[in-house]
PDBQT receptor file of N, H, CA, C and O in Angstrom, charges set to zero:
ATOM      1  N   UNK A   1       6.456   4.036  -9.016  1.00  0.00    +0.000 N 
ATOM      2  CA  UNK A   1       6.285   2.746  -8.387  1.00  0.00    +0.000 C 
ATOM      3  C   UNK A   1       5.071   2.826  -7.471  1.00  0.00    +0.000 C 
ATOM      4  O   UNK A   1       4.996   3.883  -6.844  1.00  0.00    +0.000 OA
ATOM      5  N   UNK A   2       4.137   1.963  -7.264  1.00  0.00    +0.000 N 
ATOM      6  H   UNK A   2       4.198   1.104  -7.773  1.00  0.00    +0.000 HD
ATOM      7  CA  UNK A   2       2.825   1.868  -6.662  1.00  0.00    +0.000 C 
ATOM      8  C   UNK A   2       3.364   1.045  -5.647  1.00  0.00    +0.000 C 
ATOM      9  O   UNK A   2       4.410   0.399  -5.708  1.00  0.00    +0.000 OA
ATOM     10  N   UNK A   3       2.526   1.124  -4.666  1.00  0.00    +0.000 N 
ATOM     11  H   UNK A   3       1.676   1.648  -4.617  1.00  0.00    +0.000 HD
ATOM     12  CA  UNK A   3       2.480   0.407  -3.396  1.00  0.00    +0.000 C 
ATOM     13  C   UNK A   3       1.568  -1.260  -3.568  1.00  0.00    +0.000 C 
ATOM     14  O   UNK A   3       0.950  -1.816  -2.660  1.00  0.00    +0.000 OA
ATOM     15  N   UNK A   4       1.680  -1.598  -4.521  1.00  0.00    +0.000 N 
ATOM     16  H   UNK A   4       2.182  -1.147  -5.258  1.00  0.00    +0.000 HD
ATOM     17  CA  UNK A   4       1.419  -2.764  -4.247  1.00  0.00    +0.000 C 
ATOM     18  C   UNK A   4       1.949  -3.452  -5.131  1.00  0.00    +0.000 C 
ATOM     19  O   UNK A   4       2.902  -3.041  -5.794  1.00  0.00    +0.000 OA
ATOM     20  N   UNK A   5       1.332  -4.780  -5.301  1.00  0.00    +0.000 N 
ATOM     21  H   UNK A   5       0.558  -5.114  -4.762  1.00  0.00    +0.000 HD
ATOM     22  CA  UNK A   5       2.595  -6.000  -5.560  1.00  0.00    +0.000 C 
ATOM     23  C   UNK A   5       3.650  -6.337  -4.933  1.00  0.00    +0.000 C 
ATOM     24  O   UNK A   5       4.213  -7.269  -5.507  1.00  0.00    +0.000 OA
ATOM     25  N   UNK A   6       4.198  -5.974  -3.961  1.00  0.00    +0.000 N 
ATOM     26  H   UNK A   6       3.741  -5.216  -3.495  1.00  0.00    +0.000 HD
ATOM     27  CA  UNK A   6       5.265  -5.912  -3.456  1.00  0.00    +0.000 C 
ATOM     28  C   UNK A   6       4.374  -6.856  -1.762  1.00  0.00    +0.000 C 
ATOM     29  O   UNK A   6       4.263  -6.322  -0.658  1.00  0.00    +0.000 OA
ATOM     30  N   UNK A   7       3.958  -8.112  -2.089  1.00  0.00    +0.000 N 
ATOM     31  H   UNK A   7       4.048  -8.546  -2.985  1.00  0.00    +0.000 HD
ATOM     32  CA  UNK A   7       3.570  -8.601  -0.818  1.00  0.00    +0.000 C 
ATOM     33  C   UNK A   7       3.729 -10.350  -0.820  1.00  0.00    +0.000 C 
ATOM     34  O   UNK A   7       3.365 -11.077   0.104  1.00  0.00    +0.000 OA
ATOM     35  N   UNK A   8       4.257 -10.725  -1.881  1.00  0.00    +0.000 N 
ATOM     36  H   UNK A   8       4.553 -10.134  -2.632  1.00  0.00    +0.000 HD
ATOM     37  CA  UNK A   8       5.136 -12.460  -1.758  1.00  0.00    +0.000 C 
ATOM     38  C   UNK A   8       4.043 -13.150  -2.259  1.00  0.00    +0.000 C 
ATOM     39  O   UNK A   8       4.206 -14.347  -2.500  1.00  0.00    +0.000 OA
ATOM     40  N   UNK A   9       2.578 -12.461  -2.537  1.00  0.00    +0.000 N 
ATOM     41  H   UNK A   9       2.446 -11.489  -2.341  1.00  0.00    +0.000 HD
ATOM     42  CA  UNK A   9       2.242 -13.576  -3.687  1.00  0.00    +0.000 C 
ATOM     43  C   UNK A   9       2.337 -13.993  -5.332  1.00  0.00    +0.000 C 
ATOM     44  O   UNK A   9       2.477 -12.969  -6.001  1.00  0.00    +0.000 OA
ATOM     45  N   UNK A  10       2.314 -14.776  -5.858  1.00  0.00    +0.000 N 
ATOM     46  H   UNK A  10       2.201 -15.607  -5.315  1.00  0.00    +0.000 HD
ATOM     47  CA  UNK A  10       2.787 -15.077  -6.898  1.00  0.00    +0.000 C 
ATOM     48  C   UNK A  10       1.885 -14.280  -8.157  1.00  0.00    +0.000 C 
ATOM     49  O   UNK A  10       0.656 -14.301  -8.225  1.00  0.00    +0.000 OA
ATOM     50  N   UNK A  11       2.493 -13.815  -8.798  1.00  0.00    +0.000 N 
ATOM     51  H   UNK A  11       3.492 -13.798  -8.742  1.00  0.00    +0.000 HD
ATOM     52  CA  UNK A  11       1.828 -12.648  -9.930  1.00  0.00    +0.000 C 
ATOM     53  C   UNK A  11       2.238 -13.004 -11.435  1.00  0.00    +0.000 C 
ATOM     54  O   UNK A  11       3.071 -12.645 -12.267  1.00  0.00    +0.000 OA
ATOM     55  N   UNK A  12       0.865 -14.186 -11.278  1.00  0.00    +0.000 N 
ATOM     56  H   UNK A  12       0.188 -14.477 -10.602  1.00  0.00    +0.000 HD
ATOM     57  CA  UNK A  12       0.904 -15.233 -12.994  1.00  0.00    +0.000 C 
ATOM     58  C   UNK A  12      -0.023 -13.971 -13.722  1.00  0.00    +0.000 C 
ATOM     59  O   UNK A  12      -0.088 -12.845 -13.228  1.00  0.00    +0.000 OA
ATOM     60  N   UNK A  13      -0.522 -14.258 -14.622  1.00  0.00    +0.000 N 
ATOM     61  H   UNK A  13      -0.470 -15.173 -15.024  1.00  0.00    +0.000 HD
ATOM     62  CA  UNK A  13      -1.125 -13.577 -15.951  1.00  0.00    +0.000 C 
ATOM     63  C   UNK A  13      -2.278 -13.846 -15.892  1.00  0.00    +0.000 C 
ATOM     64  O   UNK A  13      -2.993 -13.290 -16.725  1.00  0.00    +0.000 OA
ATOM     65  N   UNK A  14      -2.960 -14.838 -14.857  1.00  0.00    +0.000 N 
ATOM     66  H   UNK A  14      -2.379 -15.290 -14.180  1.00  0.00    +0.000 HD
ATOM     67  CA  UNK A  14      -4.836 -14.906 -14.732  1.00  0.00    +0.000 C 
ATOM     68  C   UNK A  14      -4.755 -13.646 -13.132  1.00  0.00    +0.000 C 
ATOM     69  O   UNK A  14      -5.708 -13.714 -12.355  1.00  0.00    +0.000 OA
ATOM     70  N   UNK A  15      -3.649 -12.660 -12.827  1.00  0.00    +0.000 N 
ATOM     71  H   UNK A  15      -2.875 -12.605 -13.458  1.00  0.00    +0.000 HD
ATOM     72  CA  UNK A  15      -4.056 -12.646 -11.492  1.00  0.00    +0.000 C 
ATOM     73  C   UNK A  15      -4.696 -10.917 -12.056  1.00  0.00    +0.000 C 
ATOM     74  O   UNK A  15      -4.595 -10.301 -13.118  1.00  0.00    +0.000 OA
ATOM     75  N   UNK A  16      -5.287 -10.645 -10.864  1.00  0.00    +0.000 N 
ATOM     76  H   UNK A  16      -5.370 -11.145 -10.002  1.00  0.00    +0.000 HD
ATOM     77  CA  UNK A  16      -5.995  -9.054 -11.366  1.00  0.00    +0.000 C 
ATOM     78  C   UNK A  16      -5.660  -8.426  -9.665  1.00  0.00    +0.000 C 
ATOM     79  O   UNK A  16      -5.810  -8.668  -8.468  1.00  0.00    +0.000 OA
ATOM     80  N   UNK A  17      -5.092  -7.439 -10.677  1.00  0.00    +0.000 N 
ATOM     81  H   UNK A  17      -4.971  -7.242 -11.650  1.00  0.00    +0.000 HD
ATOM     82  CA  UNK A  17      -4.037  -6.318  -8.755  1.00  0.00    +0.000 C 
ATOM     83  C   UNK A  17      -5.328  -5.622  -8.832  1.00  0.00    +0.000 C 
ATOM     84  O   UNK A  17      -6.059  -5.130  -9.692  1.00  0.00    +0.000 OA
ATOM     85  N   UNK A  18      -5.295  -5.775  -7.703  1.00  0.00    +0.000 N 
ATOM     86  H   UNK A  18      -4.701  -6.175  -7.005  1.00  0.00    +0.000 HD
ATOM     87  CA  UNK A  18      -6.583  -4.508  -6.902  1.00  0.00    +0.000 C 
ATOM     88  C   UNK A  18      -6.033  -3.617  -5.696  1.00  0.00    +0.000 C 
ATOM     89  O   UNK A  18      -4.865  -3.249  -5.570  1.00  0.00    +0.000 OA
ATOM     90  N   UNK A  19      -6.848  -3.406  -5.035  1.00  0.00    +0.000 N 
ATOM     91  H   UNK A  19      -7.796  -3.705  -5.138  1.00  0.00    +0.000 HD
ATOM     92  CA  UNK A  19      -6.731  -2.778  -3.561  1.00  0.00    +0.000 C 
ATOM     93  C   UNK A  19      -6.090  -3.991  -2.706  1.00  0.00    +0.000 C 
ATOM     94  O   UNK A  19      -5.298  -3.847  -1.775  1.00  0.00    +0.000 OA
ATOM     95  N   UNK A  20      -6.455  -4.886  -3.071  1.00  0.00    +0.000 N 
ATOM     96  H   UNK A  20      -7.099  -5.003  -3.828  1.00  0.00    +0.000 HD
ATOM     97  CA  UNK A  20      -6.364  -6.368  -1.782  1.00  0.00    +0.000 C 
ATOM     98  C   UNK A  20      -4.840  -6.236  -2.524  1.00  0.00    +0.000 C 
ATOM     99  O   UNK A  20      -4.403  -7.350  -2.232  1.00  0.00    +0.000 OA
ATOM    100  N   UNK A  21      -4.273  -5.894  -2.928  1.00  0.00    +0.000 N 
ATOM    101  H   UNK A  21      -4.627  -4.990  -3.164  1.00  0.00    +0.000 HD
ATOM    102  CA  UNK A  21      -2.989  -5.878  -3.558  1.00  0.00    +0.000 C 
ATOM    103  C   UNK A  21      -1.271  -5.328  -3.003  1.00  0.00    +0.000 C 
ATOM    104  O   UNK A  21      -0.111  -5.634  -3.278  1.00  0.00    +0.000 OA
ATOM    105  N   UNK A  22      -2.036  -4.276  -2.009  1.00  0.00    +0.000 N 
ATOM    106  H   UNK A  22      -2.978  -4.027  -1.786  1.00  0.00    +0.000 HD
ATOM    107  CA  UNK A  22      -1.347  -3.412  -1.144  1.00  0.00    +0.000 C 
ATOM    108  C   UNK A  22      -0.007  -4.029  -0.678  1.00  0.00    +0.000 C 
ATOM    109  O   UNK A  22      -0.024  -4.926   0.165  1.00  0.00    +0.000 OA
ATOM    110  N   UNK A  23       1.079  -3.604  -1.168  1.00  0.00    +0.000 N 
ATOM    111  H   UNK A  23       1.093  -2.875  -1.853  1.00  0.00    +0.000 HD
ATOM    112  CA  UNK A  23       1.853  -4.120  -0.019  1.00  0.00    +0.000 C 
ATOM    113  C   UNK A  23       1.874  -4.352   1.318  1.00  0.00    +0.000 C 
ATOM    114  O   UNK A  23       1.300  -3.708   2.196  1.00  0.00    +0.000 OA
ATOM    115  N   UNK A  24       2.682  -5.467   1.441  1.00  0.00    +0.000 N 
ATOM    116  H   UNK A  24       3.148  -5.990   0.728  1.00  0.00    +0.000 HD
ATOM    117  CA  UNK A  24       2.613  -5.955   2.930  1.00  0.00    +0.000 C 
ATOM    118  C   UNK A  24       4.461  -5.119   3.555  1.00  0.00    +0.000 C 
ATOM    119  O   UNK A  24       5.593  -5.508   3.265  1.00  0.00    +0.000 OA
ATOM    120  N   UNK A  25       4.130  -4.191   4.248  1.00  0.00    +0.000 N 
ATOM    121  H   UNK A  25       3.211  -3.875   4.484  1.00  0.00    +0.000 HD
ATOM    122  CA  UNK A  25       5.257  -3.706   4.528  1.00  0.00    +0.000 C 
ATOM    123  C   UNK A  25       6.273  -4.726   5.336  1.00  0.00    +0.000 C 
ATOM    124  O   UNK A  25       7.477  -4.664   5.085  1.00  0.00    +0.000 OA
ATOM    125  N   UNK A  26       5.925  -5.377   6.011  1.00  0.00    +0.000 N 
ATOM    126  H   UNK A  26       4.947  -5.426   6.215  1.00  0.00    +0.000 HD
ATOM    127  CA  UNK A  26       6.734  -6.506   6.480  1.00  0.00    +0.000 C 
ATOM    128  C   UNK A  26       7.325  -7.522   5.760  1.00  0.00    +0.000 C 
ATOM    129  O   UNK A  26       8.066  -8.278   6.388  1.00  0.00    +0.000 OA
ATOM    130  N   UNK A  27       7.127  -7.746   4.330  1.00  0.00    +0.000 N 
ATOM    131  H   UNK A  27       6.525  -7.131   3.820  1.00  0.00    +0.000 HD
ATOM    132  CA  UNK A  27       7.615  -8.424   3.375  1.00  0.00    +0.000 C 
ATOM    133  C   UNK A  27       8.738  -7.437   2.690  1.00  0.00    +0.000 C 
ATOM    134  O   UNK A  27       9.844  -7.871   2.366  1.00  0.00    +0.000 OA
ATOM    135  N   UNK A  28       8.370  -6.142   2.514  1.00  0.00    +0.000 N 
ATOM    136  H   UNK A  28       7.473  -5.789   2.777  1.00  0.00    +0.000 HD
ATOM    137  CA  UNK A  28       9.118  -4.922   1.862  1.00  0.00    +0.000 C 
ATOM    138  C   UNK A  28      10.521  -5.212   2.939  1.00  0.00    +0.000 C 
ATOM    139  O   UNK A  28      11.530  -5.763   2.499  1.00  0.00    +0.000 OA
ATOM    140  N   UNK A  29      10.415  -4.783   4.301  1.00  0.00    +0.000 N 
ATOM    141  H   UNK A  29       9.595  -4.335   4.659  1.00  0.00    +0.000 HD
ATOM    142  CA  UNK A  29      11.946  -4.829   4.676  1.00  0.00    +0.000 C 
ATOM    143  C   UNK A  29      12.420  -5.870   5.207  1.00  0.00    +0.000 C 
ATOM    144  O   UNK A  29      13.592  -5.817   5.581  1.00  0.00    +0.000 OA
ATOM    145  N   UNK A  30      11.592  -7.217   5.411  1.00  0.00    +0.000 N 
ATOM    146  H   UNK A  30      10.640  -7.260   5.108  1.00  0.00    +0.000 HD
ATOM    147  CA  UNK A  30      12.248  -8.399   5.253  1.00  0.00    +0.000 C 
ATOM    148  C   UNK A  30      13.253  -8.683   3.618  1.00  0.00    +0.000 C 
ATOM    149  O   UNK A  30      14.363  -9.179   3.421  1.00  0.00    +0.000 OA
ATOM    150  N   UNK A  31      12.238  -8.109   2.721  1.00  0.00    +0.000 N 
ATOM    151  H   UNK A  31      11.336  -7.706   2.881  1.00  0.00    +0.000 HD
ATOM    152  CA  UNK A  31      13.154  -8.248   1.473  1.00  0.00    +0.000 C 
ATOM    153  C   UNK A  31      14.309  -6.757   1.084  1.00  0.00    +0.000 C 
ATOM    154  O   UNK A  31      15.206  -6.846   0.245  1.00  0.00    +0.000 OA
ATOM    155  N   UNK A  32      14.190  -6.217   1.424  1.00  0.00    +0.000 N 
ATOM    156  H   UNK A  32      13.462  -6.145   2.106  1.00  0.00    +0.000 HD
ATOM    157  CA  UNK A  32      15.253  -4.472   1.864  1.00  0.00    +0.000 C 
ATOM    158  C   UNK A  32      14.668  -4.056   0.916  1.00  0.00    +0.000 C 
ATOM    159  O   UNK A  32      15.571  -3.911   0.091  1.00  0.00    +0.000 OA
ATOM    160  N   UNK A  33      13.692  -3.738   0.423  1.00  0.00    +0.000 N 
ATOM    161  H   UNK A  33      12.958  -3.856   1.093  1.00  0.00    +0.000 HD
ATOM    162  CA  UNK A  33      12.781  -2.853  -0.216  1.00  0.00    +0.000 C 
ATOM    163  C   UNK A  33      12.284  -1.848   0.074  1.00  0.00    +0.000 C 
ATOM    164  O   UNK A  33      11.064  -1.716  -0.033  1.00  0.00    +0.000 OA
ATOM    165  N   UNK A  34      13.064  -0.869   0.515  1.00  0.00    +0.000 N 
ATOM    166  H   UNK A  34      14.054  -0.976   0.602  1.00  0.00    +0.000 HD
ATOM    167  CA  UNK A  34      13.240   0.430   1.511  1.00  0.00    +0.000 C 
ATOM    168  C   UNK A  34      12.173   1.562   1.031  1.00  0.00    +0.000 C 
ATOM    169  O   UNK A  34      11.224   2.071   1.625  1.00  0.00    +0.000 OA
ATOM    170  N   UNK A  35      12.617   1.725  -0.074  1.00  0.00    +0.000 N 
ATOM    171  H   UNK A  35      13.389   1.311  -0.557  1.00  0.00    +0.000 HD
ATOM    172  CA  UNK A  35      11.258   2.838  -0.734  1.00  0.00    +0.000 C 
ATOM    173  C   UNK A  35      10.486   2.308  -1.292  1.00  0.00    +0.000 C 
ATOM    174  O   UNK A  35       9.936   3.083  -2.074  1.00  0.00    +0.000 OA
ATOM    175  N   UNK A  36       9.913   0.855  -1.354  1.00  0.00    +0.000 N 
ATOM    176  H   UNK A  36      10.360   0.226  -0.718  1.00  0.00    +0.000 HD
ATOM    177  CA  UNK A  36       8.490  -0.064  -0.942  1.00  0.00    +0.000 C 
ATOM    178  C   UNK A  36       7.924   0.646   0.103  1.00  0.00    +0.000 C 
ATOM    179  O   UNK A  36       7.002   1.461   0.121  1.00  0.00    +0.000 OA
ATOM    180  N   UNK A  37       8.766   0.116   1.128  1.00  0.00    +0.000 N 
ATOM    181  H   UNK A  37       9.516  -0.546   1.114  1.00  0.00    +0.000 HD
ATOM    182  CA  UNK A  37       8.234  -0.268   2.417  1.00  0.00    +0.000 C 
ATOM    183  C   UNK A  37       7.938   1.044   2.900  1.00  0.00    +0.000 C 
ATOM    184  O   UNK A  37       6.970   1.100   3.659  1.00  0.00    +0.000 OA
ATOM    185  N   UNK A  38       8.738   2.480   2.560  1.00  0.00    +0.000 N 
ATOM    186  H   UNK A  38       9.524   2.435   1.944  1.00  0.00    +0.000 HD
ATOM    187  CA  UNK A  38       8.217   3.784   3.122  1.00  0.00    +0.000 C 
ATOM    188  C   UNK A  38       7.293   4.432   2.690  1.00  0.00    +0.000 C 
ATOM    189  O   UNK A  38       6.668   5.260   3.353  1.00  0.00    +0.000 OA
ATOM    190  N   UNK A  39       6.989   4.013   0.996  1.00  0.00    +0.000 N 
ATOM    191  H   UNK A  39       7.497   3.341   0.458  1.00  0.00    +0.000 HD
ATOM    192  CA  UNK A  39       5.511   4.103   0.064  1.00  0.00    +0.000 C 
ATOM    193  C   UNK A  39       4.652   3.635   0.974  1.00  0.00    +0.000 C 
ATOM    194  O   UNK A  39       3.908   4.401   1.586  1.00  0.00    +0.000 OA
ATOM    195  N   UNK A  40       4.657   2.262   1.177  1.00  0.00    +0.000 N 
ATOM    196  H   UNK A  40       5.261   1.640   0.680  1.00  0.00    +0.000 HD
ATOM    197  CA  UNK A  40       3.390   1.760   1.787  1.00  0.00    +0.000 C 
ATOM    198  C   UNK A  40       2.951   1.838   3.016  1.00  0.00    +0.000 C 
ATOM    199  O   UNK A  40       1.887   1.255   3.225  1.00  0.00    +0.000 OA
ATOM    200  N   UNK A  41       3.405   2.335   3.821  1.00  0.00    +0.000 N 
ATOM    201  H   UNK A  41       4.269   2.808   3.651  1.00  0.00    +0.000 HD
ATOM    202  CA  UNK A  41       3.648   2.819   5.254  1.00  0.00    +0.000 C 
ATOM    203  C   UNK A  41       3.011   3.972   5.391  1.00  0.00    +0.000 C 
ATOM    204  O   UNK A  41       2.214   4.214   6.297  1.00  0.00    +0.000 OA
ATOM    205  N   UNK A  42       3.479   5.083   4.089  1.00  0.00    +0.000 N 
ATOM    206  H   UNK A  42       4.126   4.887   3.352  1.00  0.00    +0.000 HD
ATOM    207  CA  UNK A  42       2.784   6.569   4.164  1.00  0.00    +0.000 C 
ATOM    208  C   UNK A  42       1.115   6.571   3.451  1.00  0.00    +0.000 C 
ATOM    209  O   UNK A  42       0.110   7.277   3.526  1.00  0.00    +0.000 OA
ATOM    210  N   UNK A  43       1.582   5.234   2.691  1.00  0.00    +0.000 N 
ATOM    211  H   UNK A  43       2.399   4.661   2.630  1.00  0.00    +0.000 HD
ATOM    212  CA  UNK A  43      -0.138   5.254   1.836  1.00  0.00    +0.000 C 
ATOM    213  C   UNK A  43      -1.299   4.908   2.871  1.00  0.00    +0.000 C 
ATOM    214  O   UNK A  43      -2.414   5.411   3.008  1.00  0.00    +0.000 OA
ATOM    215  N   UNK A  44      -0.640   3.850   3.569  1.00  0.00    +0.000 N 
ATOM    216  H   UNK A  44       0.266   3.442   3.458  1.00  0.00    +0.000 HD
ATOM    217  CA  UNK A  44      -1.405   3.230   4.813  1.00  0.00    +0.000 C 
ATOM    218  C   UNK A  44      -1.436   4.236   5.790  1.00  0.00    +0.000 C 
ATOM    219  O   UNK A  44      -2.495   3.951   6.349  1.00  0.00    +0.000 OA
ATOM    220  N   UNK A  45      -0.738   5.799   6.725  1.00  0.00    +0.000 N 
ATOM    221  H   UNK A  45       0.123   6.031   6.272  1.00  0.00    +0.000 HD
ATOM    222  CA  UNK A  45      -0.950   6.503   7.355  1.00  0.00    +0.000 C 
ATOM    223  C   UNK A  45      -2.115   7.263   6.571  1.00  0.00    +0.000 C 
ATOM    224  O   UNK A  45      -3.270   7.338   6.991  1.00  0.00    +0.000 OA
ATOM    225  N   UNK A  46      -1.636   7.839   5.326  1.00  0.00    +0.000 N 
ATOM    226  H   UNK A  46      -0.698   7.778   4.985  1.00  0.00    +0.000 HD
ATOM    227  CA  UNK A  46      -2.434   8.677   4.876  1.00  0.00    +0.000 C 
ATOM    228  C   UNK A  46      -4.167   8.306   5.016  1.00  0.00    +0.000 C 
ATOM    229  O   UNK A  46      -5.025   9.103   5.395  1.00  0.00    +0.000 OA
ATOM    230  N   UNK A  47      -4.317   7.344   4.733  1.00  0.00    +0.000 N 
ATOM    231  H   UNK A  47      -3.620   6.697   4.425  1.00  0.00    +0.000 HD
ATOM    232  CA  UNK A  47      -5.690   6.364   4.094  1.00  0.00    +0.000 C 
ATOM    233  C   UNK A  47      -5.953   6.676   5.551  1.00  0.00    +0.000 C 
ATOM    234  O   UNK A  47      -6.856   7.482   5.776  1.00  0.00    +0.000 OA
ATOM    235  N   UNK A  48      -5.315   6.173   6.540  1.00  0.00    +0.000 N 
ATOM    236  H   UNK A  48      -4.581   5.519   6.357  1.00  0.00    +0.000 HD
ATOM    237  CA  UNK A  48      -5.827   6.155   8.249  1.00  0.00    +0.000 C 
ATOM    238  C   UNK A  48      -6.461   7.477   8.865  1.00  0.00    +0.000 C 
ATOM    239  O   UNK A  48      -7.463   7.723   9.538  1.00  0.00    +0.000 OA
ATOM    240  N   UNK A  49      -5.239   8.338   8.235  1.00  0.00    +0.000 N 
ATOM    241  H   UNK A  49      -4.425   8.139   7.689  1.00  0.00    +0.000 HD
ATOM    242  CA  UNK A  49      -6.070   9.807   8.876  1.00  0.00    +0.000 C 
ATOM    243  C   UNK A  49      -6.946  10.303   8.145  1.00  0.00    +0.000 C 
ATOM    244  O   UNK A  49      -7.718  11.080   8.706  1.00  0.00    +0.000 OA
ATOM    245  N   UNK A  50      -7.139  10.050   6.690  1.00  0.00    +0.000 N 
ATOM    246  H   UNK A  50      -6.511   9.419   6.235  1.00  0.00    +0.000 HD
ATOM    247  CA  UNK A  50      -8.537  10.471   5.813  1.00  0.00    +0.000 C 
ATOM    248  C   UNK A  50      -9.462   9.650   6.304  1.00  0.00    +0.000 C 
ATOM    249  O   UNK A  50     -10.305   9.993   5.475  1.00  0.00    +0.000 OA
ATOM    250  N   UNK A  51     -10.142   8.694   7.077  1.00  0.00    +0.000 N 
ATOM    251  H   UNK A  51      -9.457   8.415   7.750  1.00  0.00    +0.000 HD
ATOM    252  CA  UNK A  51     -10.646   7.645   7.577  1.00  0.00    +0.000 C 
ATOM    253  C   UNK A  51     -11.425   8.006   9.142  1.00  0.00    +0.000 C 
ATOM    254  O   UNK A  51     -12.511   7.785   9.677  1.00  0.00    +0.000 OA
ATOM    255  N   UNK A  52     -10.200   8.659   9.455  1.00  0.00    +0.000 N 
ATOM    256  H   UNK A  52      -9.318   8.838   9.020  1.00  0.00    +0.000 HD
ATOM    257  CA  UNK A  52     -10.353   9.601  10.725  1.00  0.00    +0.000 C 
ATOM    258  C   UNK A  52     -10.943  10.748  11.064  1.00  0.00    +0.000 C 
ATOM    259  O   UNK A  52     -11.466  11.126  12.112  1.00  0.00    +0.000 OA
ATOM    260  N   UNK A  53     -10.759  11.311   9.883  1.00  0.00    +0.000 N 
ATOM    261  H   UNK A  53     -10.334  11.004   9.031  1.00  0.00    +0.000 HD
ATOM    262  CA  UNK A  53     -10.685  12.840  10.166  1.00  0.00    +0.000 C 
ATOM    263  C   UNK A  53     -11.556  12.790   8.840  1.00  0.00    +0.000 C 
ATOM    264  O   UNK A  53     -11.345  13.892   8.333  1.00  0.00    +0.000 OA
ATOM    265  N   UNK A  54     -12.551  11.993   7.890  1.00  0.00    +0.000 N 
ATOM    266  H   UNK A  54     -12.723  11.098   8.302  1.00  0.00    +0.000 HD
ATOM    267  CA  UNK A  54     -12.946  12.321   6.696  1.00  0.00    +0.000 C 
ATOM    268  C   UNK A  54     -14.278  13.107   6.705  1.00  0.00    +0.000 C 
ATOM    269  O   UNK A  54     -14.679  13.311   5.559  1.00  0.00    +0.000 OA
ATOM    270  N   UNK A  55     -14.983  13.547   7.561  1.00  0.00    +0.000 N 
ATOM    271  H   UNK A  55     -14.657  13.381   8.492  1.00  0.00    +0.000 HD
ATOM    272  CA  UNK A  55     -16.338  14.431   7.653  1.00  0.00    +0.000 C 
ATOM    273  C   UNK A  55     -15.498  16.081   7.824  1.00  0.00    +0.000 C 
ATOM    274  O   UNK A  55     -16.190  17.084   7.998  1.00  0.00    +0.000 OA
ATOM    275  N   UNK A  56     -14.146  16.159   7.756  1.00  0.00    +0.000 N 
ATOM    276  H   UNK A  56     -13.585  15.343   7.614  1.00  0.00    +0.000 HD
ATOM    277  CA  UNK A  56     -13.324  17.557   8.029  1.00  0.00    +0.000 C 
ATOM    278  C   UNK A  56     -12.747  17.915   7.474  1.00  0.00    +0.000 C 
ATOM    279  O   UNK A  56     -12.319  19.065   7.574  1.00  0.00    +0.000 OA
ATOM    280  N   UNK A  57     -12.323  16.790   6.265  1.00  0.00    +0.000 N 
ATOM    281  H   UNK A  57     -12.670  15.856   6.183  1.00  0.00    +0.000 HD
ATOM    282  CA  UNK A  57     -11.880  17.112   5.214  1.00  0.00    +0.000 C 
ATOM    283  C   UNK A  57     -12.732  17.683   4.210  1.00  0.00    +0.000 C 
ATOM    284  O   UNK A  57     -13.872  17.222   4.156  1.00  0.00    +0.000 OA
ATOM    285  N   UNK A  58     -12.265  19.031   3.016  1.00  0.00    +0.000 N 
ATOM    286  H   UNK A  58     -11.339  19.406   3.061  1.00  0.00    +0.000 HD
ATOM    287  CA  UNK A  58     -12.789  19.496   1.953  1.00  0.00    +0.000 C 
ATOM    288  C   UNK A  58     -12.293  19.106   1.027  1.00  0.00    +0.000 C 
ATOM    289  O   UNK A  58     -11.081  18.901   0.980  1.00  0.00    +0.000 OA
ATOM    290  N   UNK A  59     -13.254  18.858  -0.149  1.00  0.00    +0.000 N 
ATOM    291  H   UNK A  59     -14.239  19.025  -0.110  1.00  0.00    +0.000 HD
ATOM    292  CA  UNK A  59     -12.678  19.094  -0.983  1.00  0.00    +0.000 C 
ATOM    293  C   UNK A  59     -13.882  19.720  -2.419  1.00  0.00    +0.000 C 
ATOM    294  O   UNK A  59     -15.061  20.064  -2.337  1.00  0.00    +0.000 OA
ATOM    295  N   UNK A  60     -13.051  19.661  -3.498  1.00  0.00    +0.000 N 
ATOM    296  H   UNK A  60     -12.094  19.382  -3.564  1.00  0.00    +0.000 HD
ATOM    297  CA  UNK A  60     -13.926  20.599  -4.752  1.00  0.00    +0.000 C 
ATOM    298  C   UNK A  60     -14.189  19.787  -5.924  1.00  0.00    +0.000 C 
ATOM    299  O   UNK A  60     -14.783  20.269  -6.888  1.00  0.00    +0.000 OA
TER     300      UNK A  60
């Protein structure tokens, strides 16, 4: 399960999921979408501290 779609807008067949797609965690446990809402919470920490800390991070 991905962290997005899960944010109350309507998802017809012209729509295209992107990044702008992200769940809205406040929709997740207004609707009790528990392991939504803890996906998107950790995707959104994670993204924050790579953001933070990204000139210290390695990688190969």
């Amino acid at each position: 399960m991905a962290s997005v779609i899960f944010n109350g807008k309507p998802l017809t067949p012209d729509v295209v999921v992107d990044e702008t797609w992200f769940s809205d965690f406040a929709f997740c446990v207004s609707n009790k979408l528990w392991y939504m809402a803890s996906k998107t919470l950790a995707e959104e920490t994670a993204w924050k501290f790579a953001k933070e800390k990204w000139n210290r991070l390695g990688y190969n």
